[in-house]
C-alpha positions, 0 to 999 in steps of 0.5 A, a space after each residue: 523746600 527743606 532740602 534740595 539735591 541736585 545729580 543725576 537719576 538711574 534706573 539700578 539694574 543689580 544682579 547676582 552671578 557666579 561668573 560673568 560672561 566673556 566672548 560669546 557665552 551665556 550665563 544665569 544669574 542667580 537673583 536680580 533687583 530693578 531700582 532707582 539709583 544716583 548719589 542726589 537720588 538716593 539722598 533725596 529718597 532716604 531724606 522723604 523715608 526720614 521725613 524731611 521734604 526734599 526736592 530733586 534736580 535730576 535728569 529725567 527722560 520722556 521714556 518708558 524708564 523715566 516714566 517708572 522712575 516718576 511713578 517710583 517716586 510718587 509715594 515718597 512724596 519727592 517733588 521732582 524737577 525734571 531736566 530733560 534729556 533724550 534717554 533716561 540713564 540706567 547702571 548695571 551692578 554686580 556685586 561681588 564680595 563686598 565691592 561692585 563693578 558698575 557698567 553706566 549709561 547715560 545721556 548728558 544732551 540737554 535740549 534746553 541749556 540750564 537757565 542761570 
């Protein structure tokens, strides 16, 4: 192991829109991007891209979303180390003039309790 990176996993949906909808409104954004997300998560993939060899300590469900993240991580060469949780997390970003509000979801249920 070179470097180790322990926090929790997302799945980043951004999106770009003028306004935002408040009440019973709907609005069309104007782009959007799916990607992978956390602060551990992100270090980890920008340390494989430099090509330093890092593992990775995140939550990871046995869902649709955690199924794309393994997938997502596969050609990075990040060796994941699953602590499973029942629903994989997901943020929804909007940025906005430099700054971004995040809308987060994520399960802090773990199953198994964390072996000393």
């Amino acid at each position: 192991m070179e470097a180790l990176f322990i926090g929790q996993f997302y799945i980043d949906i951004t999106f770009l829109a003028d306004t935002l909808p408040t009440g019973d409104e709907k609005m069309m954004a104007r782009h959007y991007s799916v990607s992978f997300g956390g602060n551990a998560v992100t270090a980890a993939f920008c340390c494989a891209k430099l090509g330093v060899k890092p593992d990775l300590l995140a939550s990871v469900a046995d869902d649709w979303l955690g199924r794309m993240f393994i997938d997502m991580a596969a050609p990075y060469g990040v060796s994941l180390h699953h602590r499973k949780v029942g629903r994989s997390s997901l943020s929804f970003v909007m940025p906005k003039v430099g700054q971004r509000a995040i809308v987060r979801c994520r399960d802090d249920d773990y199953p198994i309790p964390f072996r000393h």
